[in-house]
PASE-955496 format. One record per atom (N, C-alpha, C): atom name; z, x, y; chain. Coordinates in pm, whole numbers. Each point is the difference from the previous one (the first is absolute). Example, Ala and Ser with C-alpha at 12.3 -4.5 7.8 and 13.67 -1.06 7.14 Angstrom:
! PASE-955496
FIMI site     c3     c1     c2 unit
FIMI    N    780   1319   -569    A
FIMI   CA      0    -89    119    A
FIMI    C      0     90    120    A
FIMI    N    -72    -35    105    A
FIMI   CA      6     82    119    A
FIMI    C     73    -77    109    A
END
This chain:
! PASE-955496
FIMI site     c3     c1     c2 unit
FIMI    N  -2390  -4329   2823    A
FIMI   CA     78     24   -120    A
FIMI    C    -84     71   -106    A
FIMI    N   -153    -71     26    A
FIMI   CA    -78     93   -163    A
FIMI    C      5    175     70    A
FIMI    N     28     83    126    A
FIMI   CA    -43     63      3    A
FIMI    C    132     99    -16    A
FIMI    N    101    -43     11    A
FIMI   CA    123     37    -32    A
FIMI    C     41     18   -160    A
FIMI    N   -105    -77   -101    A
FIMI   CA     24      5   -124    A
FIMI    C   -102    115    -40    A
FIMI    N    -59     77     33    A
FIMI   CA   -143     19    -33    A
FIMI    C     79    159     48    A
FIMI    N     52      6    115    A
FIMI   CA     94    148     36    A
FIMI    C     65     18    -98    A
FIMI    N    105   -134    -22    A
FIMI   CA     92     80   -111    A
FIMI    C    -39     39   -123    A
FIMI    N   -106    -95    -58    A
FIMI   CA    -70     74   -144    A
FIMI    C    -39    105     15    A
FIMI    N    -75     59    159    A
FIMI   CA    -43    116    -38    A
FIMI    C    131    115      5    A
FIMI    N     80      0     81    A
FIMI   CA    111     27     33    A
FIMI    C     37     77   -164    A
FIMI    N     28   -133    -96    A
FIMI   CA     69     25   -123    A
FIMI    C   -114     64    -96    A
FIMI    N   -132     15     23    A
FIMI   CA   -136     85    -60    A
FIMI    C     69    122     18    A
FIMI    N     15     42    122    A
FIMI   CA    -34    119     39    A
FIMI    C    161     69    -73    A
FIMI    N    107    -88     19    A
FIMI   CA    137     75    -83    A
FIMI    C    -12    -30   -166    A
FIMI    N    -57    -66    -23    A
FIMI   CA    -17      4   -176    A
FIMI    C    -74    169     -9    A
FIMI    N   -118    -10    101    A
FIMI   CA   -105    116    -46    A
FIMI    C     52    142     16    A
FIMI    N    103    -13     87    A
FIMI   CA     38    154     66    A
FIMI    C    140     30   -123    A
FIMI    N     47    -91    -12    A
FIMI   CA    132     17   -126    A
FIMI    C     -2     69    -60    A
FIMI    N   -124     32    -93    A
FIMI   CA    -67    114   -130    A
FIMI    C    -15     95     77    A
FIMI    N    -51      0     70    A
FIMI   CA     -2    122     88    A
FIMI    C    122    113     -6    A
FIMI    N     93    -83     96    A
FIMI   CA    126     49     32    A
FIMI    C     57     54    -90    A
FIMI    N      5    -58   -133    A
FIMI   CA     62     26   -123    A
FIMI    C    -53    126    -90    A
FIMI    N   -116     38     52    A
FIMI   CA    -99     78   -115    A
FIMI    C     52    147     71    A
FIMI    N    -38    -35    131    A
FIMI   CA     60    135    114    A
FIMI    C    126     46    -40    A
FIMI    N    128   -126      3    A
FIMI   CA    162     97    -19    A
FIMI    C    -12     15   -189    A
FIMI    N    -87    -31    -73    A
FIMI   CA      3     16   -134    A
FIMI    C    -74    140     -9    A
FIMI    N   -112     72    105    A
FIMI   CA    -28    111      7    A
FIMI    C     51     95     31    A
FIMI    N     96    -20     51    A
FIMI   CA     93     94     86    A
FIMI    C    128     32    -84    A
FIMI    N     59    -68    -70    A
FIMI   CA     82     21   -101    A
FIMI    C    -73     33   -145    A
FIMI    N    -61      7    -45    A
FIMI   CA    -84    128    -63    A
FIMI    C    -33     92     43    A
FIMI    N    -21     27    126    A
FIMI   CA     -5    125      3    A
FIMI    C     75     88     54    A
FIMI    N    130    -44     14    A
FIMI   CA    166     69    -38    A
FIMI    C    -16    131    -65    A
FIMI    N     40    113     15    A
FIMI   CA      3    108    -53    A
FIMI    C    146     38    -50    A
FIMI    N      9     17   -152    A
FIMI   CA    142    -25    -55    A
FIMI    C      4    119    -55    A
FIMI    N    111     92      7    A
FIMI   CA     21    146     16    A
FIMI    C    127    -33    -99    A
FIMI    N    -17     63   -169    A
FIMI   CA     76     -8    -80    A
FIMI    C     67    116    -40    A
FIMI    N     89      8    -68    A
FIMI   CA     68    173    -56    A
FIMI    C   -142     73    -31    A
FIMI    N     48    127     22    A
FIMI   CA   -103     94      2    A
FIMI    C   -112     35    138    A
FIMI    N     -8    -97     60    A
FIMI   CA   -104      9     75    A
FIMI    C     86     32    135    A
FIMI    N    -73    106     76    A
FIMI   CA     22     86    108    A
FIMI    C    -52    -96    137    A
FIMI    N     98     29     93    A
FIMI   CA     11    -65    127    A
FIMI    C     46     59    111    A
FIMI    N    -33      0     83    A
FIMI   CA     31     19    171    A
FIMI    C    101    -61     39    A
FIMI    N     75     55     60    A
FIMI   CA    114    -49    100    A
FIMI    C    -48      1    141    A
FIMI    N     -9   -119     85    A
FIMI   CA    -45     56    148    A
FIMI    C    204     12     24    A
FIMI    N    -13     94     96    A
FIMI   CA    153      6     95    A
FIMI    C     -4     31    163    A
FIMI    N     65    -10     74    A
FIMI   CA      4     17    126    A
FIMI    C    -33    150     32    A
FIMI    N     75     95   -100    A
FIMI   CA    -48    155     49    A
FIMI    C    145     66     69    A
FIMI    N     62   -124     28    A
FIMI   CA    116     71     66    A
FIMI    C    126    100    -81    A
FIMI    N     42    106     49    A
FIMI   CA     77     73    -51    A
FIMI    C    114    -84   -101    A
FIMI    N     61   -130     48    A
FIMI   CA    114    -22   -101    A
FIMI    C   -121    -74   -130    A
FIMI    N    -52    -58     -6    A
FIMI   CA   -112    -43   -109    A
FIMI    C     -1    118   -107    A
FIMI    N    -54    119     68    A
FIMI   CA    -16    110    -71    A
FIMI    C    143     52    -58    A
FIMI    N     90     -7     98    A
FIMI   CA    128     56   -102    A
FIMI    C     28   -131   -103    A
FIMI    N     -1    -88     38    A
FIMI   CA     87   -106    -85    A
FIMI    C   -119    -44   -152    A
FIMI    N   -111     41     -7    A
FIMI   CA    -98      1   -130    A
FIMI    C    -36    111    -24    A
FIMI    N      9     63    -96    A
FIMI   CA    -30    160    -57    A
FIMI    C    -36    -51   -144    A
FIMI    N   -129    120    -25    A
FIMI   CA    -64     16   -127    A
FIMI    C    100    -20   -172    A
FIMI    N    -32   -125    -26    A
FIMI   CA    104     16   -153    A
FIMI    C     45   -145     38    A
FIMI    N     21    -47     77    A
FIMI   CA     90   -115     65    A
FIMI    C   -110   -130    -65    A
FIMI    N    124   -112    -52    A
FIMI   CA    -49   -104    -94    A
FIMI    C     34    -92    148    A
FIMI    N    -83   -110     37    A
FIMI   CA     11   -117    112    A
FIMI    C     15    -90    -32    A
FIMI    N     14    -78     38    A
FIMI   CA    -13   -185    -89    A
FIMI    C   -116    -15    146    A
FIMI    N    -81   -109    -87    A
FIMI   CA    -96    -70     72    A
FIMI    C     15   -159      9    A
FIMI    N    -22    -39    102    A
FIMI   CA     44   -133     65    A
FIMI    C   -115    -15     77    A
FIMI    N    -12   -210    -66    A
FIMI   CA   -139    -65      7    A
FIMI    C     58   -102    147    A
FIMI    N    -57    -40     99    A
FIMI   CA     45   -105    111    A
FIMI    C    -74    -75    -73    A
FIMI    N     47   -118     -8    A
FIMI   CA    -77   -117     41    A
FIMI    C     21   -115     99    A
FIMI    N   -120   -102     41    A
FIMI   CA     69    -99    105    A
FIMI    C    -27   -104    -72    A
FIMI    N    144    -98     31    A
FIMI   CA    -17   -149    -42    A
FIMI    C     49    -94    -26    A
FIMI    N    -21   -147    101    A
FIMI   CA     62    -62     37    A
FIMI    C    130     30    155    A
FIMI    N    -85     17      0    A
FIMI   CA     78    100    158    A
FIMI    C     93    119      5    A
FIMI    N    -10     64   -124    A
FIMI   CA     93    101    -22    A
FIMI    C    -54    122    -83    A
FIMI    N     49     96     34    A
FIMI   CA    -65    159   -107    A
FIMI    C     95     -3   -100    A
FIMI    N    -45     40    -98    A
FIMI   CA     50     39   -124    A
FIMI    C    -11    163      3    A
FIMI    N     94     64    -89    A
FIMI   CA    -27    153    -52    A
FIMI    C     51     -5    -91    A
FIMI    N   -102     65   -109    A
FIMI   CA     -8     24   -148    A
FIMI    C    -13    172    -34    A
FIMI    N     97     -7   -105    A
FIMI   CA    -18    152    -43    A
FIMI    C   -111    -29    -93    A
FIMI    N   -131    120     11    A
FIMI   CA   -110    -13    -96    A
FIMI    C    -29    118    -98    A
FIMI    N     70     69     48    A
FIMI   CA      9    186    -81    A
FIMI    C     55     87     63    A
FIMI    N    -55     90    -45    A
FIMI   CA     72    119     38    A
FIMI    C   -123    140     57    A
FIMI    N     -4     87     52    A
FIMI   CA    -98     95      0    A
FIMI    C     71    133     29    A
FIMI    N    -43    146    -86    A
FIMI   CA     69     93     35    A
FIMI    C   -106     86    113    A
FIMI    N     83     98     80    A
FIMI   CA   -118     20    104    A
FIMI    C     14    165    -54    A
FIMI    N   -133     37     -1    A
FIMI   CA    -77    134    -47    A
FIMI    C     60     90    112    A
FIMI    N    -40    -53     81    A
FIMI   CA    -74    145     93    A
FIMI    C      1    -59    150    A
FIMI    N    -89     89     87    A
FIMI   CA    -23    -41    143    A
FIMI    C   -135     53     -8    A
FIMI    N    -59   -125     96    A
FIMI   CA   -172     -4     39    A
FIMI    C    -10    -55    140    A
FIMI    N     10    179     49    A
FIMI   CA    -29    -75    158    A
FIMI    C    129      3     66    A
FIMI    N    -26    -66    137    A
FIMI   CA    129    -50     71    A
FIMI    C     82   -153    -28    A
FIMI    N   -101    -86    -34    A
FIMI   CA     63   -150    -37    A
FIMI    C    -33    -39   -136    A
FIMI    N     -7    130   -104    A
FIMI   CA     -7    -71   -138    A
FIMI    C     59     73    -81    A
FIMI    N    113   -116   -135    A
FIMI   CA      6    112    -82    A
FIMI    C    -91    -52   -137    A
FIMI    N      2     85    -89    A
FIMI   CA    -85    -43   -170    A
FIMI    C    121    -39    -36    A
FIMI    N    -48    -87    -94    A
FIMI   CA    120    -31    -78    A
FIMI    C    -84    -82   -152    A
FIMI    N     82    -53    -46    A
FIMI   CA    -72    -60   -130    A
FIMI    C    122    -78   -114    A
FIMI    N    -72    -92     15    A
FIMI   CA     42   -138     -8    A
FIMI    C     96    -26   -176    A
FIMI    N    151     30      4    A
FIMI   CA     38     30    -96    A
FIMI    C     43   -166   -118    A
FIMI    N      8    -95     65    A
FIMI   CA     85   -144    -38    A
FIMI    C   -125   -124    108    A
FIMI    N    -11    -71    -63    A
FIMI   CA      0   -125     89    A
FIMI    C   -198    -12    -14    A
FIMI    N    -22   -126     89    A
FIMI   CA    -98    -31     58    A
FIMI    C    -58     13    116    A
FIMI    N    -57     91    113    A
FIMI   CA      6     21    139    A
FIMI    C   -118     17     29    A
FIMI    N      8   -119    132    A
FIMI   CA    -83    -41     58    A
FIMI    C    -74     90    143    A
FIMI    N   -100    -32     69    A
FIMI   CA    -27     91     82    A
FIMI    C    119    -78    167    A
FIMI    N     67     74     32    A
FIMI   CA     51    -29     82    A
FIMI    C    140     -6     -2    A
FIMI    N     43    -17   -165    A
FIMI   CA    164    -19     -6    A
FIMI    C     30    152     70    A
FIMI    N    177    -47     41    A
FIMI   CA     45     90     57    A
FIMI    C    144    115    -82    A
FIMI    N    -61     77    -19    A
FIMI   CA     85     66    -69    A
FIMI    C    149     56    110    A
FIMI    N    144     -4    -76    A
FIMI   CA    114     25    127    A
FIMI    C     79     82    -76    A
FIMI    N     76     78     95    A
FIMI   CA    117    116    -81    A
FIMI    C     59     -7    154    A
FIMI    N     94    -63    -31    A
FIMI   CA    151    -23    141    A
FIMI    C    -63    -45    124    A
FIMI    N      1     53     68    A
FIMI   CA    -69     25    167    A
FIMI    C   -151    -14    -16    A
FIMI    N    -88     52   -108    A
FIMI   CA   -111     63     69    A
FIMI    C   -123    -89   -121    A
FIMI    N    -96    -34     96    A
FIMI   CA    -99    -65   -103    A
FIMI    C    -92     17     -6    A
FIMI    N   -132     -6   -104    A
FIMI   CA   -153     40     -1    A
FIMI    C    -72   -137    -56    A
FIMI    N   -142    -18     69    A
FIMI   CA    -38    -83    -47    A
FIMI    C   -115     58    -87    A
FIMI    N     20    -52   -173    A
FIMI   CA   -100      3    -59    A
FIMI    C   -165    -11      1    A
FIMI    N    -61     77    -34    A
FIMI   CA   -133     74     45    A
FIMI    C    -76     16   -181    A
FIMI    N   -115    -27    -14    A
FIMI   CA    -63     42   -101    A
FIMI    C    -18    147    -26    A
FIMI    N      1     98    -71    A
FIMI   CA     -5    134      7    A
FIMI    C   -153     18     66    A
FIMI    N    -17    138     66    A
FIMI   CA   -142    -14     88    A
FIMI    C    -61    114   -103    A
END
């Protein structure tokens, strides 16, 4: 029995000690979130495919939409808006960030066709 008590204290050492840990890591990682406000210029990644390209053209205002997961279910949030410049490349357009708060990854949508948000390069 003493050697069964002597496991579990260490047992509960070792999860008190690692706790701070865990916490300092997802507290690092959400600082360093990159938050893309009006004014500031951004990338669209897109597939490249021909209807993408017809259905988003230069001038065109998007709404941007945040996923989240939780509690066993996704959420989607409108977070702004971004108008798209131009074309860069085969899978990008410029655009720049007219309304909202946007994150690296939200997904910007117009009907059919979607891009995922990109920091400007």
């Amino acid at each position: 029995m003493n050697i069964v008590a002597k496991v579990l204290t260490f047992a509960a050492l070792l999860i008190m000690a690692a706790a701070p840990i865990t916490a300092t890591a997802a507290e690092k990682k959400v600082k360093s979130e990159v938050v893309m406000k009006t004014g500031k210029k951004v990338n669209l990644f897109h597939s490249g495919t021909a209807d993408v390209k017809k259905e988003i053209c230069p001038n065109d205002v998007i709404t941007v939409y945040r996923e989240t997961m939780g509690g066993g279910h996704t959420t989607i949030k409108e977070v702004g808006k971004v108008k798209v410049l131009g074309y860069i490349g085969e899978h990008y357009f410029d655009a720049e960030v007219v309304s909202g708060e946007i994150k690296v990854g939200d997904i910007a949508k117009k009907e059919t066709a979607s891009c995922l948000v990109q920091p400007a390069r």
